[in-house]
Backbone as CSV, one residue per row, in Angstrom:
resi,resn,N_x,N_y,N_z,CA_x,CA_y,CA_z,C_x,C_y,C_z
1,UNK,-59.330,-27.256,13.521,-58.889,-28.030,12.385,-57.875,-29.085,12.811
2,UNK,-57.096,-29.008,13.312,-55.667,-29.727,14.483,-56.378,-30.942,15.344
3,UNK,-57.015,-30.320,15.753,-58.180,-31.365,16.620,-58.986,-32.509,15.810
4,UNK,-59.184,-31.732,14.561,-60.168,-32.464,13.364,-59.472,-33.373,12.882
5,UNK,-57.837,-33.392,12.952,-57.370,-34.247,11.851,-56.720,-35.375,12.779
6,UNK,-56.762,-34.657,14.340,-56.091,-35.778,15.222,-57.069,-37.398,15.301
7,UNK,-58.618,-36.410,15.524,-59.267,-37.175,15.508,-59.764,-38.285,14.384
8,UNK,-59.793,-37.544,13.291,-59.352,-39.035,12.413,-58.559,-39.429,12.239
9,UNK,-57.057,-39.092,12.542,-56.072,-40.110,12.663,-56.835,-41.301,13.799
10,UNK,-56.979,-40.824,14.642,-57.195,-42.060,15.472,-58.410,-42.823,15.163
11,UNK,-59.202,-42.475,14.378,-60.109,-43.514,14.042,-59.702,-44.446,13.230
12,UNK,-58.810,-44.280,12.185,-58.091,-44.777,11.260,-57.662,-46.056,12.550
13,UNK,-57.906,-47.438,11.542,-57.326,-48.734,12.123,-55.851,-48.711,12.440
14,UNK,-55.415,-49.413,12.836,-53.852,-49.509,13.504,-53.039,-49.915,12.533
15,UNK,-53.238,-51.049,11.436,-52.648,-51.381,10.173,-52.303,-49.992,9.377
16,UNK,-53.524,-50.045,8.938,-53.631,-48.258,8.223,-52.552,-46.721,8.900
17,UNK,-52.705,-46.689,9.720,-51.778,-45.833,10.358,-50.283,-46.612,10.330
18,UNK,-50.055,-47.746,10.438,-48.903,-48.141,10.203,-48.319,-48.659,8.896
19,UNK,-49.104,-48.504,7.897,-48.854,-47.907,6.306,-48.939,-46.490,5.727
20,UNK,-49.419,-45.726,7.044,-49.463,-44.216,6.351,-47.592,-43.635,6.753
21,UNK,-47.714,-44.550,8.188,-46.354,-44.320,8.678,-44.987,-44.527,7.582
22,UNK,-45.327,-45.829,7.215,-44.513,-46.503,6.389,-44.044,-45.802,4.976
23,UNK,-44.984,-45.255,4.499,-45.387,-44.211,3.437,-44.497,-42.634,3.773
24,UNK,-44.808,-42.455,4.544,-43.987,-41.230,5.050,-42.676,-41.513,5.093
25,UNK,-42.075,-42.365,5.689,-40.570,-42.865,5.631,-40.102,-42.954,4.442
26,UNK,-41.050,-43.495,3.467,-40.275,-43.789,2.191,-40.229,-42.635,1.339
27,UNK,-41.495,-41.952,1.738,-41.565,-40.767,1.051,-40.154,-39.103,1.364
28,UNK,-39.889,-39.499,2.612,-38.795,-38.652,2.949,-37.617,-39.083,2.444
29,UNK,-37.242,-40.447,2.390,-36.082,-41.084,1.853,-36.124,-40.967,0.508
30,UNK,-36.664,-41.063,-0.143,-36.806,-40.659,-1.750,-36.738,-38.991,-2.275
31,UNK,-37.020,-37.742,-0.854,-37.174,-36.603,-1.515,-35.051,-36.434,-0.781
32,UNK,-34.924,-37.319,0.233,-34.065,-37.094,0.950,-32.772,-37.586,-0.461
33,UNK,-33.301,-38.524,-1.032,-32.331,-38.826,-2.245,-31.685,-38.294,-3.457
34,UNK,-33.428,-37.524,-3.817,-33.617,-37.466,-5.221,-33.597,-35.560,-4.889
35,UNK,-33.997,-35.304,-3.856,-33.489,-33.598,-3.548,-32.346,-33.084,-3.065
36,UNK,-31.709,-34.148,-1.914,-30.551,-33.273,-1.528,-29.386,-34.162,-1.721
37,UNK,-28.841,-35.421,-1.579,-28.165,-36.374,-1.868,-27.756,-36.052,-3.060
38,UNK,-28.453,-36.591,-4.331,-28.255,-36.539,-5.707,-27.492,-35.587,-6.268
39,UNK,-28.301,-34.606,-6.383,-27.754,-32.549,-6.618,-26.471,-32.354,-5.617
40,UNK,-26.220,-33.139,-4.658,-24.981,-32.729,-3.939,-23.889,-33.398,-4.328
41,UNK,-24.240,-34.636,-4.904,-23.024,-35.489,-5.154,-22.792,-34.476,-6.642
42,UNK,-23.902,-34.202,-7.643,-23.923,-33.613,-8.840,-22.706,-32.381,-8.701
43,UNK,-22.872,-31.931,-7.656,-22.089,-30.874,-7.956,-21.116,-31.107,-7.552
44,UNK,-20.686,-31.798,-6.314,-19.081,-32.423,-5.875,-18.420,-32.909,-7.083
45,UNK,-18.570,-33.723,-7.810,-18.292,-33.584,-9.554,-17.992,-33.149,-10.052
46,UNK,-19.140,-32.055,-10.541,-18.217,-30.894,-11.238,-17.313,-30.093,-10.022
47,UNK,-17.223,-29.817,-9.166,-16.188,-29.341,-8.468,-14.596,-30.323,-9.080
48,UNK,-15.327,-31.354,-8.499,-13.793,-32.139,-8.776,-13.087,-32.464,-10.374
49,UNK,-14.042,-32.122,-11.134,-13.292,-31.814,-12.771,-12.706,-30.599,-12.508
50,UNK,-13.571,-29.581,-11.788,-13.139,-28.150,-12.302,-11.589,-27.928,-11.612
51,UNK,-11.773,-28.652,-10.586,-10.554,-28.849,-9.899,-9.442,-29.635,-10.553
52,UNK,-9.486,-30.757,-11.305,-8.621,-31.131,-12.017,-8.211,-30.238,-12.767
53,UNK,-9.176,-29.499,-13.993,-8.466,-28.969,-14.629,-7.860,-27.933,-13.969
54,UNK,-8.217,-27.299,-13.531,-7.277,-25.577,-12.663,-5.990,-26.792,-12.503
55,UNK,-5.942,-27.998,-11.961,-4.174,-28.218,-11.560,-3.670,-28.695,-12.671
56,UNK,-4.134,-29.258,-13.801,-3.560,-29.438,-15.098,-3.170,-28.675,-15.501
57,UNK,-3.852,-27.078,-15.590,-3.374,-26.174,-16.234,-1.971,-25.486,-15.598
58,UNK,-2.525,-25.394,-14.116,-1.239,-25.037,-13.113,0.007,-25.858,-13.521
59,UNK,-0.632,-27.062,-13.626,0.728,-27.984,-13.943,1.556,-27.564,-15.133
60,UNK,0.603,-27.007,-16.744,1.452,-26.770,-17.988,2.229,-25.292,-17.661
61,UNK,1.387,-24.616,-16.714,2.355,-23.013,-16.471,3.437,-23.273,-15.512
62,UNK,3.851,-24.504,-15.287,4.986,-24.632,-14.167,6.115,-25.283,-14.998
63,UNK,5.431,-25.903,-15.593,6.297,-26.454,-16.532,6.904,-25.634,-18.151
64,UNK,6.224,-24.743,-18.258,6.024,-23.726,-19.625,7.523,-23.207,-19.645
65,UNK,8.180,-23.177,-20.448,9.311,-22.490,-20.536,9.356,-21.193,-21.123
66,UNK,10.319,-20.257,-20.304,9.625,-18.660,-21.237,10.502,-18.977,-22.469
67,UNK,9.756,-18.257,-23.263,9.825,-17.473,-24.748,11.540,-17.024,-24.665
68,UNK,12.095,-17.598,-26.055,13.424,-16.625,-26.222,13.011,-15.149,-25.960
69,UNK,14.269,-14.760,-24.910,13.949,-13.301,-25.212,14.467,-12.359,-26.732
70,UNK,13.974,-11.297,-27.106,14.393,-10.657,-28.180,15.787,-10.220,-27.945
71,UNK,16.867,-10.735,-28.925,17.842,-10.130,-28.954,18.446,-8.711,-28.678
72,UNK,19.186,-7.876,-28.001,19.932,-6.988,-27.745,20.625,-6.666,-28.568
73,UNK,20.824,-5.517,-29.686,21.546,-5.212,-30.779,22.315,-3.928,-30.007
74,UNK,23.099,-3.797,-30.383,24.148,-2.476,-30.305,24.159,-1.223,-31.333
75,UNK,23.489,-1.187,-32.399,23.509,-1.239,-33.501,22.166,-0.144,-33.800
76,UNK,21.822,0.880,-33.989,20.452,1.338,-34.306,19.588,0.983,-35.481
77,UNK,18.694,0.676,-35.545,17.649,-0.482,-36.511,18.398,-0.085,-37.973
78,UNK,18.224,1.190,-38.418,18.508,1.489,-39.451,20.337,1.210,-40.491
79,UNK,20.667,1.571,-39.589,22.228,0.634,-39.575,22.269,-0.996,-39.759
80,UNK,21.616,-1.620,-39.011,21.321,-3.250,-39.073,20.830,-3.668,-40.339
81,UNK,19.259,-2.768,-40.514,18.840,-2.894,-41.719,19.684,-2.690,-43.002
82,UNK,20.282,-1.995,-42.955,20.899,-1.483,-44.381,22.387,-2.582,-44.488
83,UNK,22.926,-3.201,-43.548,23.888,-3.765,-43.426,23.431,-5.396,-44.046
84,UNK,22.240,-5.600,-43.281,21.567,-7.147,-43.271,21.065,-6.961,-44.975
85,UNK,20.484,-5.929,-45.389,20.071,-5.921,-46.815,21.347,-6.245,-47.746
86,UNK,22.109,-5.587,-47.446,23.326,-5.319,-48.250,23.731,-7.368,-48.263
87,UNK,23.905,-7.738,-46.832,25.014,-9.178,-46.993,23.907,-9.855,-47.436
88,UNK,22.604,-9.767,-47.354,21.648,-10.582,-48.315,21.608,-10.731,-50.164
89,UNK,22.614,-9.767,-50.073,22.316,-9.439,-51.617,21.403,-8.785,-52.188
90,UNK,20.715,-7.664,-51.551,19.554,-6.863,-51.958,19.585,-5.781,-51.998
91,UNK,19.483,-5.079,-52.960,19.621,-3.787,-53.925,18.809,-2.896,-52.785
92,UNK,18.946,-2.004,-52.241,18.333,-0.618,-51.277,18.264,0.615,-52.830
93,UNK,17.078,0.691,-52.961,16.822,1.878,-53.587,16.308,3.122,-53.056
94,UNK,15.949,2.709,-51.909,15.151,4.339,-50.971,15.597,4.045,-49.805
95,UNK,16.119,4.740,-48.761,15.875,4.837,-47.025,15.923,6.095,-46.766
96,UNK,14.636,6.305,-45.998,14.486,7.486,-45.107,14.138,6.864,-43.742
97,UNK,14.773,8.032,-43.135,14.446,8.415,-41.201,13.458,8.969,-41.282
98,UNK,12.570,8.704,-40.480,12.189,10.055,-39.584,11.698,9.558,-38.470
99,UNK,11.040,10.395,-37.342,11.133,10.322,-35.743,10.660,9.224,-35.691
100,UNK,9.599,8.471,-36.515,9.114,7.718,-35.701,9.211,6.162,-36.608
101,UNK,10.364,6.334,-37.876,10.466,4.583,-38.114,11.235,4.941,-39.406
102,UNK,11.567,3.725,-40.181,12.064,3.814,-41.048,11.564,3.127,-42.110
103,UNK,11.294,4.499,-43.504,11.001,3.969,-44.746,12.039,3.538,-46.130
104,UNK,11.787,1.726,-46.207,12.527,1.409,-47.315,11.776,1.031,-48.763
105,UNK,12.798,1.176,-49.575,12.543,0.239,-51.002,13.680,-0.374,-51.562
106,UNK,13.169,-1.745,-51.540,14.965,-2.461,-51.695,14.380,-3.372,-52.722
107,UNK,14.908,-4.107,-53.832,14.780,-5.365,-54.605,15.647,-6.233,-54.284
108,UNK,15.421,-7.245,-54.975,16.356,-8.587,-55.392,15.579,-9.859,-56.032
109,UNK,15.898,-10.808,-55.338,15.495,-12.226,-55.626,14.335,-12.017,-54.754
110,UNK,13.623,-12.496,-55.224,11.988,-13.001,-54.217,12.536,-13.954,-53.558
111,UNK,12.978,-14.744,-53.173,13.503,-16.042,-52.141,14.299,-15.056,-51.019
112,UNK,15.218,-14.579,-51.683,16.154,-13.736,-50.573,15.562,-12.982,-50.038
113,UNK,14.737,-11.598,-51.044,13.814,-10.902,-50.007,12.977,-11.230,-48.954
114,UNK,12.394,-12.336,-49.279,10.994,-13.115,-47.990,12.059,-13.413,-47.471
115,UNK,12.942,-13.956,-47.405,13.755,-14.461,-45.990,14.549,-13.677,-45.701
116,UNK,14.781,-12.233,-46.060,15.211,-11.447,-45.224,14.206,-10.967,-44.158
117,UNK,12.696,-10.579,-45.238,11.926,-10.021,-44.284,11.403,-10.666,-42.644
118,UNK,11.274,-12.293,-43.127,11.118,-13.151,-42.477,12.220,-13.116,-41.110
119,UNK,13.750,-13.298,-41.700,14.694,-12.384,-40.131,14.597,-11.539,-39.762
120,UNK,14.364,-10.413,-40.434,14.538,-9.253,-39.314,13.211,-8.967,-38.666
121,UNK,11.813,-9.738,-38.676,10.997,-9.903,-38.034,11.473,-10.366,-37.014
122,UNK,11.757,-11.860,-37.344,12.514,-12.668,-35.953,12.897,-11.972,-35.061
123,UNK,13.754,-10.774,-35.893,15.088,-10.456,-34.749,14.282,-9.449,-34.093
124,UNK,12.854,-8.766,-34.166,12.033,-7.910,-33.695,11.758,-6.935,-34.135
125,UNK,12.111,-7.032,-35.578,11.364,-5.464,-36.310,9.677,-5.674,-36.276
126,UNK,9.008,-4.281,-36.269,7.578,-4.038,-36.236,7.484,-3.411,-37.459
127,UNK,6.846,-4.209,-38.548,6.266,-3.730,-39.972,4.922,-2.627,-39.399
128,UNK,4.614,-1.322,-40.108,3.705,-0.882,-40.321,2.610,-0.884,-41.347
129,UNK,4.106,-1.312,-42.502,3.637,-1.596,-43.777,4.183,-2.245,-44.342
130,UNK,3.913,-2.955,-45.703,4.935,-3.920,-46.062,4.332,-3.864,-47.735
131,UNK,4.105,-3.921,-48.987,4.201,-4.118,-50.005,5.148,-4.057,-50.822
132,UNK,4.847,-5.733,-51.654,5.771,-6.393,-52.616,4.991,-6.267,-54.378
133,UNK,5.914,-5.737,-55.114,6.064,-5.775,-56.169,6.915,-6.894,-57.210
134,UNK,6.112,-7.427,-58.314,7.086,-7.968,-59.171,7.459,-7.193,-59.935
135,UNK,8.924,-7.605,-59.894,9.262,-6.207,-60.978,10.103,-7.533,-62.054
136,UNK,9.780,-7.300,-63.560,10.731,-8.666,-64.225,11.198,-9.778,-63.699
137,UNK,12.295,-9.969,-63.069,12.534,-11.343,-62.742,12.864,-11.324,-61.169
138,UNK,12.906,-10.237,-60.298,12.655,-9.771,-59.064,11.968,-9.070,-58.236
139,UNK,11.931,-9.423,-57.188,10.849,-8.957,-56.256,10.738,-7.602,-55.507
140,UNK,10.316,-5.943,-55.548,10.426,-5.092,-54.751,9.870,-5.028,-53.704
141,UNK,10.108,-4.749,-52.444,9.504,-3.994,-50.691,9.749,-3.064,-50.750
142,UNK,8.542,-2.736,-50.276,8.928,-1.016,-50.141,7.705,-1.527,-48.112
143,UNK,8.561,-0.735,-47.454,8.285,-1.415,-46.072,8.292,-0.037,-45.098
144,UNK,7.805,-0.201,-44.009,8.000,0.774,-43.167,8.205,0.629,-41.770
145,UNK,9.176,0.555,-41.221,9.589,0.002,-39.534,9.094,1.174,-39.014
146,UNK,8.767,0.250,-37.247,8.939,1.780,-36.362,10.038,1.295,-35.993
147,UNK,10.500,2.346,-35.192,11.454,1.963,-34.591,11.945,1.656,-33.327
């Protein structure tokens, strides 16, 4: 078969063989373009976005400032609480302990209450529970910290 195809190559005129030649060149340069060139630059690309972003982001965590830390009280929650209710102006009708948090029911003003509840979140209390009542012209919580 090897033999078969040598031999018509060479019968083939000299022009002809030097357009089959010609053909082949272009034909490698085009798979050489459009197969490995192309798809390589394609992906150097996305490399080099993906690479931007990873140092953009590196860049906002270098620059990121930590988080206030949570305040240090001296004070055990339940003490704070009952103190902070009190200079808010808010009526404590229930507090219990037990091991694992503390249950209140306090009234007042609806303005004062949400912005009490609203600080002593801040300051790092963990609600378990939280329901508000209207009661006449003020607002009840009845709430449950851990502690």
């Amino acid at each position: 078969m090897k033999a078969r195809l040598i031999g018509r190559w060479r019968q083939l005129p000299q022009r002809d063989r030097q357009l089959c030649g010609v053909l082949a060149v272009f034909l490698a340069v085009i798979v050489g373009v459009y197969g490995l060139w192309l798809p390589a630059q394609q992906r150097q690309a996305a490399a080099h976005r993906l690479y931007d972003k990873q140092l953009a982001l590196a860049t906002q965590l270098q620059q990121a400032r930590p988080v206030r830390a949570a305040p240090v009280f001296d004070q055990p929650l339940s003490t704070r609480l009952s103190e902070s209710a009190a200079s808010a102006g808010l009526a404590v009708q229930q507090f219990d302990l037990d091991a694992d948090g503390v249950r209140i029911t306090l009234s007042g003003d609806a303005v004062k209450l949400l912005a009490w509840l609203n600080r002593i979140e801040h300051e790092g209390a963990v609600f378990q529970s939280l329901a508000l009542d209207k009661r006449d012209a003020s607002l009840e919580a009845r709430l449950y910290l851990n502690n």
